[in-house]
C-alpha positions in Angstrom: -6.5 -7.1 -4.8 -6.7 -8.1 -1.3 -6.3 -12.0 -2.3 -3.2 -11.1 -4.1 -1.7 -9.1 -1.4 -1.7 -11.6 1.1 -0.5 -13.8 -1.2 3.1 -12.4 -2.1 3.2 -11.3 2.0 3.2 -15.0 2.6 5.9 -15.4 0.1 8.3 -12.3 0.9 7.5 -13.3 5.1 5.8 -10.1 5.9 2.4 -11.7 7.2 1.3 -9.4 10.2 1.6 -6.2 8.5 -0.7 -7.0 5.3 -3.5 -8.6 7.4 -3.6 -5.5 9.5 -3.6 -3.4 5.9 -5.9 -5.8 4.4 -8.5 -5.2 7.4 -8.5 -1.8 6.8 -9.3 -1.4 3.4 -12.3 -3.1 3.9 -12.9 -0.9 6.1 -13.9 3.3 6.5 -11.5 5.1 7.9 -10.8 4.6 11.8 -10.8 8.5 12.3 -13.6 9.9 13.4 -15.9 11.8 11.2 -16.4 15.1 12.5 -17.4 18.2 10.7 -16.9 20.7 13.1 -13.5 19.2 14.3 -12.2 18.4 10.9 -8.7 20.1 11.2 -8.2 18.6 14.7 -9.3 15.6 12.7 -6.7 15.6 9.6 -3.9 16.8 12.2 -4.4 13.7 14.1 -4.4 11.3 11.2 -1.5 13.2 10.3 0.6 12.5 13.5 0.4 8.8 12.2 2.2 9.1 9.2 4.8 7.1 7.9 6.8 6.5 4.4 4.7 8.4 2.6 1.8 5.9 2.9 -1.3 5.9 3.8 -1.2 1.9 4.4 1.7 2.1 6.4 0.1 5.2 8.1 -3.2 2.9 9.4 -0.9 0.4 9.8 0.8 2.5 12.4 -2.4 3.7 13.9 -3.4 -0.2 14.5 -0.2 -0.9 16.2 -0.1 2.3 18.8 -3.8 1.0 19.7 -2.6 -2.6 20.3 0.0 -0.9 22.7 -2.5 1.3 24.1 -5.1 -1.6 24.7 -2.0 -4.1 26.4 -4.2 -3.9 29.9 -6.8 -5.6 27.6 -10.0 -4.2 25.6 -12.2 -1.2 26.6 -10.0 0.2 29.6 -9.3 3.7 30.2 -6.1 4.0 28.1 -7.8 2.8 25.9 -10.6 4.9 25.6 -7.9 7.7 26.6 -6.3 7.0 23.6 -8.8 6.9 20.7 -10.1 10.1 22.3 -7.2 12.1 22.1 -6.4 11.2 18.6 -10.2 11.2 17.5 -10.2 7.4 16.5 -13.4 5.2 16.3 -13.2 2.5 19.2 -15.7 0.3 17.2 -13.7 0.8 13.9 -11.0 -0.2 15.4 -12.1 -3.7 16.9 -14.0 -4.2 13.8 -10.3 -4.1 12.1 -9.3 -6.3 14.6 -11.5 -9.2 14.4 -11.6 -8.8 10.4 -7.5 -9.2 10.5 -8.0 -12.3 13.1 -10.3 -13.8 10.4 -7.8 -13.3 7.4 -5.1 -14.6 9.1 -7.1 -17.8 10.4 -8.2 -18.2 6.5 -4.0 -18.0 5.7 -3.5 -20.5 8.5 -5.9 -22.7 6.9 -4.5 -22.7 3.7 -1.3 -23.7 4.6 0.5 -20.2 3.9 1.2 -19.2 7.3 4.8 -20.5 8.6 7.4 -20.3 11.7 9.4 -17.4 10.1 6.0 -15.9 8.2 7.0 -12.5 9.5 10.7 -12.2 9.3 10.7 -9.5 7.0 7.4 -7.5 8.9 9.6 -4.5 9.8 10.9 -3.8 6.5 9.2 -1.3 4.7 10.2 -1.9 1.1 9.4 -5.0 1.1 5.6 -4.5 2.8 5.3 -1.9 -0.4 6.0 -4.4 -2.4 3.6 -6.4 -1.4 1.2 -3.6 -1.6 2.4 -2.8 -5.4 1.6 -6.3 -5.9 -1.7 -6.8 -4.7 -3.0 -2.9 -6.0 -1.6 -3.3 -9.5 -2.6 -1.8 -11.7 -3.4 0.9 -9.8 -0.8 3.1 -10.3 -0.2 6.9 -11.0 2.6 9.5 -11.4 2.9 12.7 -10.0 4.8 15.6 -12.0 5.2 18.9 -11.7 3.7 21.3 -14.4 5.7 23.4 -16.5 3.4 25.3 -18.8 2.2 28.9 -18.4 -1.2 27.8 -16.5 -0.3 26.8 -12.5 2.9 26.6 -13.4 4.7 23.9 -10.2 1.7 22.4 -9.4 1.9 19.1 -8.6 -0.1 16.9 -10.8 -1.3 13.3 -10.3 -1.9 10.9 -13.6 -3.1 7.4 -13.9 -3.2 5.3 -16.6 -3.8 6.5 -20.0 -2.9 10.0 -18.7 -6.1 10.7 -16.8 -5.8 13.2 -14.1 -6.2 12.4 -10.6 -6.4 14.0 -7.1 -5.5 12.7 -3.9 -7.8 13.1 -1.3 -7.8 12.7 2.6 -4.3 11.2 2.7 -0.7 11.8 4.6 0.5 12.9 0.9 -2.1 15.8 0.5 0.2 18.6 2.1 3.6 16.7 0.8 5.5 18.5 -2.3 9.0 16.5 -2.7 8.3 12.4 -2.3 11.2 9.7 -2.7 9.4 8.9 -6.1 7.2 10.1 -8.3 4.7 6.7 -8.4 2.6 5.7 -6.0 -0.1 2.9 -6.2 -3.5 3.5 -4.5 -6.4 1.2 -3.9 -9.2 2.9 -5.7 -10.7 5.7 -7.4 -13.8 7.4 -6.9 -15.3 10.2 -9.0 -17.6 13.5 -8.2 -17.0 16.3 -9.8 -13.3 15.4 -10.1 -11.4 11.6 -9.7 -9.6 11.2 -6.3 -7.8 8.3 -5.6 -8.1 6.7 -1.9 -5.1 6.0 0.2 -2.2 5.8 -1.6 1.3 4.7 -1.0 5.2 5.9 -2.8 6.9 2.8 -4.3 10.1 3.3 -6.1 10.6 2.9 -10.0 11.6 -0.9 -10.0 9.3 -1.8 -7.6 6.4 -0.6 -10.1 7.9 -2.6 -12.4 8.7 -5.9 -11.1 5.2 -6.0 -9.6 3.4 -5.5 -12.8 1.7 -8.3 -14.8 2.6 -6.7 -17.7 6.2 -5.3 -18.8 7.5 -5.2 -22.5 11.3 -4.9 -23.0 12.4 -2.7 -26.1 16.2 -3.6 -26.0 16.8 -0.6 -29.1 15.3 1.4 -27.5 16.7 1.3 -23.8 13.2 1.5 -22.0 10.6 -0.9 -20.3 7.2 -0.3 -20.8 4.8 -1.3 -18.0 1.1 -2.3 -18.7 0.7 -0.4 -22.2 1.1 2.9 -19.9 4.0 4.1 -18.3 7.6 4.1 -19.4 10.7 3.3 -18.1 14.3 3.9 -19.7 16.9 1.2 -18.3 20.3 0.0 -19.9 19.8 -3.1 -21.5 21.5 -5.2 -18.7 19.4 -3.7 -16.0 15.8 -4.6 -18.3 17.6 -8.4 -18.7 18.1 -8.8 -15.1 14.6 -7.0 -14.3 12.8 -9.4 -17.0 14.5 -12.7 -15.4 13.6 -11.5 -11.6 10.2 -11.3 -12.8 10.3 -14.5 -14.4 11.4 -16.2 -11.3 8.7 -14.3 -9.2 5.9 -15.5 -11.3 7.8 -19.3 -11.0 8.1 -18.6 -7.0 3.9 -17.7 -7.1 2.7 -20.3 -8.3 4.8 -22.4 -6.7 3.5 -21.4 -3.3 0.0 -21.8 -4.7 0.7 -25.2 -6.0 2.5 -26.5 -2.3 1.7 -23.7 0.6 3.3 -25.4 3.3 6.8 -25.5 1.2 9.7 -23.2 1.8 11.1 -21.8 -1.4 14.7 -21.9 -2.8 
């Protein structure tokens, strides 16, 4: 997953902000674990939040403690800081020197460039990259219309299995900008959550995929065997050639890292 990520943010210039995301998921969350303080706790994490994502969320996180930390590492606004919003110090220089080492390892391999983060700021594209590199870890939320919990909001993964969020900046959400989110892995007790998790819109699910049939009669696209998508038929030509040019532009950037592409 992480491989691939970093990967397409070489290609679509967004560098910084996957590293930093990259570093994190290897990672336990930089929020300290406190039982007794567990609101205070969730409340903080909370204030972080941005786009509906919890990647972008710790990616926010990272960059308020780099402008925290300017006067250099372990001074008082510093310290000040991670207090105050119940953040693990260690955690996140740990982060730190794991995104130094990633983006040494790009360096090396040719993919890092001049203009390797032009594109850093833009959100869409950074979820992009994110679709790209968790795929296929996908789900869908809905909200239930039959006569048990009727509204609830319901969270399905492939083949339909049900999954609940857990610990993330979408918990206490009930009306997102899509319905699909991918998430970077699930983990199962007495029910399956699904650990941080990020909305992407409709097409980006499915230009990202590895696998997308087109059923022209039909007027939908469906992605990976398990989700469905209706589209005209122009819309899933143009979609089908996009991808065909993305997959050309990949392993064209394998092939010769240090080119630009056209």
């Amino acid at each position: 997953h992480i491989g691939k990520m970093l990967l397409y943010a070489a290609i679509f210039k967004c560098v910084d902000p996957a590293v930093t995301i990259a570093a994190f998921l290897s990672l336990r969350s930089p929020f300290v674990q406190s039982v007794s303080r567990r609101n205070e706790v969730k409340d903080a994490y909370h204030q972080f939040a941005v786009a509906q994502s919890d990647h972008l969320t710790l990616l926010n996180v990272y960059e308020r403690w780099q402008e925290a930390r300017q006067g250099g590492a372990n001074t008082r606004a510093e310290r000040e800081f991670c207090s105050q919003h119940y953040l693990s110090t260690k955690t996140l220089h740990t982060a730190d020197q794991l995104r130094r080492q990633l983006l040494d390892s790009l360096v090396d391999l040719g993919f890092v460039t001049a203009d390797c983060n032009s594109n850093a700021r833009c959100l869409h594209i950074v979820k992009g990259v994110l679709a790209a590199g968790l795929y296929p870890n996908v789900m869908k939320a809905s909200v239930t219309a039959g006569a048990r919990q009727p509204g609830t909001l319901r969270f399905t993964a492939g083949s339909n299995e049900e999954v609940f969020i857990h610990q993330s900046v979408n918990c206490t959400e009930r009306q997102f900008d899509s319905p699909w989110f991918v998430y970077y892995e699930k983990v199962r007790s007495h029910q399956v959550q699904v650990r941080d998790c990020t909305c992407i819109s409709a097409p980006t699910v499915v230009m990202f995929a590895t696998s997308v049939d087109v059923f022209h009669r039909d007027h939908f696209l469906s992605v990976g065997g398990c989700f469905k998508f209706m589209a005209p038929m122009m819309s899933a030509v143009v979609m089908k050639h996009f991808r065909q040019r993305l997959e050309e532009a990949v392993l064209y950037q394998m092939k010769h890292p240090p080119g630009r592409l056209k």
